[in-house]
N, C-alpha and C positions, 0 to 999 in steps of 0.2 A: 539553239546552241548555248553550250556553259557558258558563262562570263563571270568576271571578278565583281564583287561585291562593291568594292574601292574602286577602281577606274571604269566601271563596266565595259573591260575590253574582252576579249577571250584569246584563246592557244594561237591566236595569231595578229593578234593586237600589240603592240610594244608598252607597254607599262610606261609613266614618265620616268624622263629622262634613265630608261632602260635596255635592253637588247632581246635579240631574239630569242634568244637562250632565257629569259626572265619571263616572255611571253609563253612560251611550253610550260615553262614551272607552274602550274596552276595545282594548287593541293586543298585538301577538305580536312581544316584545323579540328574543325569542333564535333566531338560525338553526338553531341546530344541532337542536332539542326543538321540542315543544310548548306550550310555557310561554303562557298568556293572563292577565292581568291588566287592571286601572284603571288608567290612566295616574297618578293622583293616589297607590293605592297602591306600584305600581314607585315612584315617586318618594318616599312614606314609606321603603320600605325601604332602599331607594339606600343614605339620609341615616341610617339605621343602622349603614353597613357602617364598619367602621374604616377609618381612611387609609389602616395599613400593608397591605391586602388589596386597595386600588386601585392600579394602575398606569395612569400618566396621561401622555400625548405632546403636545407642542405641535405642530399641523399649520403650520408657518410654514415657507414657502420660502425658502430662506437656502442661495446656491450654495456658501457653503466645505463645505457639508456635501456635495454633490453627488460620489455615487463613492466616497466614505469606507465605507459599508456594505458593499463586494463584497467574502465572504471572501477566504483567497487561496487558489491552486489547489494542494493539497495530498493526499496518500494521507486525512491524520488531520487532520476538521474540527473543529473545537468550535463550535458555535452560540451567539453568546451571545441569549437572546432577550430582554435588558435593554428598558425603553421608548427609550434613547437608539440601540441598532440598530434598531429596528422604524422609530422616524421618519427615521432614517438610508435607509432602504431606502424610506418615503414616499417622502419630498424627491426620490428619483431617479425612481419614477413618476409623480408630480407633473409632475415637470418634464417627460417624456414624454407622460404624458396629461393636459395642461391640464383642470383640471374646476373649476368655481366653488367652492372653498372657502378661506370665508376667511382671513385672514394672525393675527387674533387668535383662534382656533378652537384649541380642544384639544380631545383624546381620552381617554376616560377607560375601562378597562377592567375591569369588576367581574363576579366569579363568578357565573353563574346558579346561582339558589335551587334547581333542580329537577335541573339534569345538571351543573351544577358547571364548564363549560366559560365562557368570557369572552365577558359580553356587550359589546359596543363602545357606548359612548355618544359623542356630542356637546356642548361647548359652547363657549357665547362667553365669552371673559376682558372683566375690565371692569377698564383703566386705573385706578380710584383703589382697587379692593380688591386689583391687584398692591402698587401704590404701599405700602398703608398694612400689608400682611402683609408689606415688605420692609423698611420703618419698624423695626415690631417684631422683624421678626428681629436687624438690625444693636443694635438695643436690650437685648434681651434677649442677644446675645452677647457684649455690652460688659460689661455687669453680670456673667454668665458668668464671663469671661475676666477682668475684675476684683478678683470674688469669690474667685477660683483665685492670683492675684497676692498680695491680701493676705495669704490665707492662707499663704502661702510665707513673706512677709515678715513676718508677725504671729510667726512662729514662735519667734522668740527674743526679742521683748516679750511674747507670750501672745496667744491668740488673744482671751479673755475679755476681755481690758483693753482691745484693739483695738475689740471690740464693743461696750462700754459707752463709750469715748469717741465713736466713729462716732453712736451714737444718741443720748450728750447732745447732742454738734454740729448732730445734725440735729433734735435738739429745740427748741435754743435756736435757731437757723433760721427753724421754723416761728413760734416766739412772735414772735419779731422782724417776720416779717412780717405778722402778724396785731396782734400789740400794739402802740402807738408806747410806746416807750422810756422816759417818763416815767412813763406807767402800769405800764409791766413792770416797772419798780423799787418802784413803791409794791405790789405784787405780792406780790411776794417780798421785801421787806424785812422786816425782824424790827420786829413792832408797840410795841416797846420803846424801839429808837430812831428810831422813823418819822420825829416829830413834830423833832426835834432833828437828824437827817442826810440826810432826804431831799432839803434844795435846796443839798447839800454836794458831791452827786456828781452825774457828767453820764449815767454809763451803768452797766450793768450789770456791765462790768469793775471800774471802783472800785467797785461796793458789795460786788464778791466778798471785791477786796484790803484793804476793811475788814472785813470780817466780820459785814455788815448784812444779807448775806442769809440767810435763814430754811434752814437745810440740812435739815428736814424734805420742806418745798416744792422745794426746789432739788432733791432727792432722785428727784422724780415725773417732771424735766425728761426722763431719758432713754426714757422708757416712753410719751412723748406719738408719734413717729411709730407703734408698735405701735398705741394705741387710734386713732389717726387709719385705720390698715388696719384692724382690727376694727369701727371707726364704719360704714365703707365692705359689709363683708362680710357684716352683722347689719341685722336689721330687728329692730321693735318687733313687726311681725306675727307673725313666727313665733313669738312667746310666744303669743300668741292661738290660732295657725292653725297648730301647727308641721308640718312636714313628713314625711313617711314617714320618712326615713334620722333626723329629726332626736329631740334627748331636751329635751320642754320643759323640766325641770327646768335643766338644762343652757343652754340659751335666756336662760331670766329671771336665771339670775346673770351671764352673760355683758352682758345691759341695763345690770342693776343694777351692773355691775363699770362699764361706761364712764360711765352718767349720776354714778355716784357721782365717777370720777375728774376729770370737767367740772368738776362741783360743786364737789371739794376747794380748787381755786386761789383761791373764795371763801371759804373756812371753812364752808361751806352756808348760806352768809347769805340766797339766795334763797328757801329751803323757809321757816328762821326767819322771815322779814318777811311771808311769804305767810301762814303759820299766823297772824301779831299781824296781818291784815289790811292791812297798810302796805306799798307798794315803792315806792323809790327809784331812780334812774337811775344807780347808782354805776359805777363800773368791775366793780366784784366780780358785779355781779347783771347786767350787759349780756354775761358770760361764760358765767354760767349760761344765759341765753336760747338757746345754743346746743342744750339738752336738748330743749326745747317745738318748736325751730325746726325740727329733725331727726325730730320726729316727725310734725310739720308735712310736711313734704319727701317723706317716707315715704308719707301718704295720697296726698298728691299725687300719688306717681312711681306710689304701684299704681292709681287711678283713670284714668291720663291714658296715661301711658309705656306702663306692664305692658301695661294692654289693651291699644295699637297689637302690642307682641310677641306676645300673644295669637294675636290677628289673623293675623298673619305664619305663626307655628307651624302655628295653622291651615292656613292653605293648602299648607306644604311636609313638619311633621313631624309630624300628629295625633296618630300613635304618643307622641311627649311629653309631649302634654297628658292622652290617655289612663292616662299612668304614673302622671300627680300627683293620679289622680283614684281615688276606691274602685270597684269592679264597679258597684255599684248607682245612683252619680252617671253614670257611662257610659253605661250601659241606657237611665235618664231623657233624657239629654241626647238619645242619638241617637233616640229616639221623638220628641220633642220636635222635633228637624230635621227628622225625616221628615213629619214633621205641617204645618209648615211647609212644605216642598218641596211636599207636596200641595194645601194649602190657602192659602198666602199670607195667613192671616191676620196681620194688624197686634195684633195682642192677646198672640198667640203670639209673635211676634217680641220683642215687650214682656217676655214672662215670660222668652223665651231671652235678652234680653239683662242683666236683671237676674240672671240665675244665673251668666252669663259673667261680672262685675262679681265675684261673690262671690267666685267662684273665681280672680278677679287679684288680691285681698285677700290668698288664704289661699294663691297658690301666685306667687311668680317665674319669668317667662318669658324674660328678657332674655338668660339664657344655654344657651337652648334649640336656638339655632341660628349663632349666634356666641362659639366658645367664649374665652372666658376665659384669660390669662397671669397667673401670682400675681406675674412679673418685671415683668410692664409696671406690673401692676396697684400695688407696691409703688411703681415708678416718676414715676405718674401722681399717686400721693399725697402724694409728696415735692411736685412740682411744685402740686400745689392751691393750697396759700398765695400762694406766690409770685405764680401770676394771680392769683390773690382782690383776692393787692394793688394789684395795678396799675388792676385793674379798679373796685376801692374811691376809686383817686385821679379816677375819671369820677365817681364819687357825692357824692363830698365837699362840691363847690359848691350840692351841692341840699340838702342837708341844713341849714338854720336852729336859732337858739336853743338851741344846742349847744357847750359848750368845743370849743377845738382839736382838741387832746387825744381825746375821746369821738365826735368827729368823725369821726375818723379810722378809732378801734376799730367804730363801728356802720357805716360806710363798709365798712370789712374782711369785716365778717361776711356784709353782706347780697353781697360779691362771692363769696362762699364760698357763695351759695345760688345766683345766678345762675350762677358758673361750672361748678355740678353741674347746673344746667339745662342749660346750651350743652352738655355733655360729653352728655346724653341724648339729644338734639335730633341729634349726630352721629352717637352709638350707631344711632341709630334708622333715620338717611340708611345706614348703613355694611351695613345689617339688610336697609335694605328694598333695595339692591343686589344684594345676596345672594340673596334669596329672589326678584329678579326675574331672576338667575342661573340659579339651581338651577330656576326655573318650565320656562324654554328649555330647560332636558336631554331630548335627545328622542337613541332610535336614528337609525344613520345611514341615509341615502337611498340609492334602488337605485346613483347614478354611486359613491356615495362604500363603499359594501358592494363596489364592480367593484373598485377600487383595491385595499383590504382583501383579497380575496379573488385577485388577482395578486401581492400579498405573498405569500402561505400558500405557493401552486402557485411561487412563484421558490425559496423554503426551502424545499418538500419536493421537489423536484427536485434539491435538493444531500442532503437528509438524510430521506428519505422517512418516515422511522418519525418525524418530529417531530412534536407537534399544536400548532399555532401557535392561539394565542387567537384566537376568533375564525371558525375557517375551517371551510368548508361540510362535512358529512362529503360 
């Protein structure tokens, strides 16, 4: 009996964590071998192979290209088999042999697992995940190419000092936009002369040029966008739940390093007031709230968010969920589905769905299948505040029986939880585009294998001894 190459099960086996429906899909990828598979597994592994091992053609017919691809007639050829001649050499069969495919279609060619020759896939581009991977690019090369600038120019002030101004800059930035100005000064002024020069100065400039602000505290200013990235890259779970690669001990001082540094700008006035059972609404302790709120946010994102990525991974990369899991949670789980798949009990689904739960607890899915920029991601963190704020001047009017002033700051913060909602909300759209992408990746079809395979016989009629990806032995 047939069976899959990847899970060696066959048309009546369940693929992991798959269905019945993904056990009948069994398809023969590659021309050239024998190769039989799950559709659902070829697509696990696809999503394994590194970029630089794919070569990828966009099928878009575009006449300046037409004729460009014909060597010239020469004793001594050289073949270049780059993707940009291969489509070159499309475009001009295309346009010969009209066949239905579409203008946003690319080609993707990845080594068969078994004979190592190129199998040819299909898919369709989607308009906003060009858009927003072209976003990032120009972003990520500004920053780049920026980073490369100062450096050059840092060079005769010091790279160090460049660095530590850039980061106060962008510290005192974010306070700015998160703190209104009259509190950022009762802030960091020196408790000494609060009381006697606080309603003397208007900003944070003159209390520098008098020397009213606390240089201990002013000290911290340039290290707030770092824990703003570290806030961002750390969860509280992973002290609980850490990770394979991860060192809890490592974890919990990493916590205790950012909740401590929140904390500082009050003096830890929140923990003291909490221990004498007493809290205030001050500026000092509406700061600290950020500590509880973050972890607040945390259950949330892994209860609501994680599990949709879950989900997602599920269908395109199991292989990932299987890595973050020990042999023996594996084992359980897929018995567990199989049981299900056969019996449709509501009981079972109930206990699969409470161990799925656990498992968004104790493992992050979000960058499973949409990887990650530390450029953007650095990027994206500077900008935080700055919506927080604007978004905070929408909440202000609702908020009652509140100074100005506090108005403002409790305004700020809660845009600082809605704006990492919305940013999840898009992650999420940006995900499930993706994974409704990669679902479509299928071989191509007998018209579009014709085309393919009068490429090969046009190149090896000029260069016989070539094996062009793809083509029939």
């Amino acid at each position: 009996m047939d069976s899959c190459c990847f899970c060696l099960g066959d048309d009546t086996e369940i693929p992991p964590f798959g269905s019945i429906s993904d056990a009948k899909a069994l398809i023969k990828p590659c021309t050239t071998c024998s190769l039989l598979c799950h559709k659902k597994c070829l697509l696990d592994w696809f999503n394994t192979i590194p970029s630089d091992k794919l070569k990828i053609i966009n099928g878009v017919r575009q006449a300046e290209y037409i004729g460009v691809g014909a060597p010239p007639i020469n004793q001594t050829i050289e073949i270049n088999l780059s993707p940009q001649i291969i489509q070159q050499w499309l475009n001009n069969l295309v346009e010969e042999n009209p066949v239905n495919i579409k203008s946003d279609r690319i080609y993707i060619f990845a080594p068969c697992p078994q004979c190592k020759k190129q199998i040819v896939f299909k898919m369709d581009k989607n308009s906003v995940l060009t858009i927003y991977s072209s976003g990032k690019t120009i972003i990520t090369r500004i920053v780049q190419y920026g980073g490369v600038f100062l450096g050059l120019t840092s060079a005769l002030t010091g790279i160090l000092s460049m660095g530590y101004i850039g980061l106060t800059t962008a510290g005192l930035k974010i306070m700015d936009c998160i703190i209104p100005n009259s509190l950022l000064i009762k802030l960091l002024t020196k408790k000494s002369n609060l009381i006697f020069n606080i309603y003397s100065i208007d900003n944070l400039e003159q209390a520098l040029m008098k020397g009213l602000v606390d240089p201990l505290k002013f000290s911290r200013i340039p290290i707030l966008p770092i824990v703003m990235f570290r806030l961002r890259s750390s969860s509280i779970f992973r002290c609980f739940f850490p990770e394979k690669e991860d060192n809890s001990i490592q974890n919990w001082i990493n916590e205790l390093m950012i909740s401590g540094y929140i904390s500082s700008f009050s003096d830890h006035k929140l923990i003291r007031e909490l221990m004498r059972g007493r809290l205030s609404l001050d500026t000092s302790n509406l700061i600290s709230t950020l500590i509880p709120l973050r972890w607040i946010y945390d259950l949330i994102y892994r209860l609501t968010f994680n599990r949709v990525y879950f989900n997602y991974t599920m269908k395109v990369r199991p292989r990932a969920i299987a890595n973050s899991l020990s042999e023996d949670e594996i084992l359980k789980l897929e018995n567990l589905n199989n049981e299900i798949e056969q019996t449709k009990s509501w009981k079972l689904k109930l206990i699969q769905n409470l161990k799925y739960t656990l498992i968004c607890l104790k493992n992050d899915y979000s960058m499973t299948i949409s990887y990650g920029s530390t450029i953007i991601k650095c990027f994206t963190t500077l900008c935080w505040p700055y919506i927080s704020s604007k978004v905070g001047l929408l909440i202000i009017p609702l908020l009652k029986n509140l100074p100005k002033d506090k108005k403002i700051l409790v305004a700020n913060i809660i845009g600082l939880f809605l704006v990492a909602i919305v940013k999840e909300f898009f992650n999420l759209y940006l995900t499930k585009l993706k994974v409704s992408q990669m679902s479509q990746l299928s071989t191509l079809t007998d018209e579009e294998l014709t085309i393919f395979k009068q490429v090969t016989e046009n190149l090896e009629e000029i260069v016989p001894e070539v094996e062009f990806p793809g083509a029939y032995p």
